[in-house]
N, C-alpha and C positions, 0 to 999 in steps of 0.2 A: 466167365470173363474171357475164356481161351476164343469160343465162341464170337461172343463180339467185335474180337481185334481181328478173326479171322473175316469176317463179315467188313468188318471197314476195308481192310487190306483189298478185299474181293471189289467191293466197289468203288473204292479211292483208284482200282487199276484201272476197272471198266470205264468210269471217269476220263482217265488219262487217253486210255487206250482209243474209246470211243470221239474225243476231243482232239484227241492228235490227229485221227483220220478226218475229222472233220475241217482241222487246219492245214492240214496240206492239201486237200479236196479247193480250198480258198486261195490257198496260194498258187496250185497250178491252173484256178481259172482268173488269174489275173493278178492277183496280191501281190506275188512278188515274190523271190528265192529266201528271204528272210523268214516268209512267214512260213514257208516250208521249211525251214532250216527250227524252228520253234516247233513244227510239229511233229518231225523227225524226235527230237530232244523230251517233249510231253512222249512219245511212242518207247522211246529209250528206260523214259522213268517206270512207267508203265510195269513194263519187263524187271526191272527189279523190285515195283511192290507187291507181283502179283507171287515174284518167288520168294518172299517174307514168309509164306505161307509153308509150312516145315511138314508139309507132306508129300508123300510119292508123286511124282510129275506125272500119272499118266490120269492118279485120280487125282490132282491140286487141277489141271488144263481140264477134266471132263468137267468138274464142277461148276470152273468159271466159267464155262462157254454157255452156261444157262445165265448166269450173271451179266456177260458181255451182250448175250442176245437181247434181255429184255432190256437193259440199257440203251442199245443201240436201236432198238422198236421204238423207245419213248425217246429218246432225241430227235428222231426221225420224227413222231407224231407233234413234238412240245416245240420243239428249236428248230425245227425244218419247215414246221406245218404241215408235213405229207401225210395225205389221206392212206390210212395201214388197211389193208382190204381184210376180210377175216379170214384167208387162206395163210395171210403173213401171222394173224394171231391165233390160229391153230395150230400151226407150225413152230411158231415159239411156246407152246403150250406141249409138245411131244419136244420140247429141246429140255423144258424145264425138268419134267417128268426126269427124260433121261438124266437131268442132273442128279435129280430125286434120288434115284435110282443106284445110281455111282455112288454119293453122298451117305446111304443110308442101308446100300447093300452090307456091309464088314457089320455093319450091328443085325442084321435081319439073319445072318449067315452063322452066327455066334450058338 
């Protein structure tokens, strides 16, 4: 169960995290300071569900940054429409690993 709620945490952040950059990327090509001022607020929220996560900050930040990568790969590919070349998905693919790796070193090491 611990599992799961960390798993949501992790991607209800990238969610935010990834969303809010995307709404102030909107607001400052034209939108408007409001809708920057929303994505600043979604980036804030962000920040506190990603530290809901009740582990070390250096492995809770190494982990997510496979979770925010591939997040932000598929917004890019889904909600963007931009064409991801396989250099961008090789690369997220040595990001994951390294989360893998962070993630699953403390049990490999035991």
């Amino acid at each position: 169960m611990r599992s799961v709620l960390t798993s949501l945490f992790f991607l209800t952040a990238a969610v935010l995290e990834v969303a809010g950059d995307a709404v102030i990327r909107k607001g400052l090509r034209g939108a408007g300071l409001l809708i920057i001022a929303l994505g600043v607020v979604m980036l804030g929220a962000y920040g506190v569900v990603v530290n809901l996560v009740p582990w070390d900050f250096s492995r809770l930040l190494g982990v997510y940054v496979a979770v925010f990568a591939t997040t932000a790969v598929l917004f890019g590919y889904f909600f963007f429409r931009e064409t991801v070349p396989a250099s961008t998905w090789v690369g997220l693919a040595v990001v994951v690993a390294g989360g893998l790796v962070i993630q699953l070193g403390p049990l490999l090491g035991k």
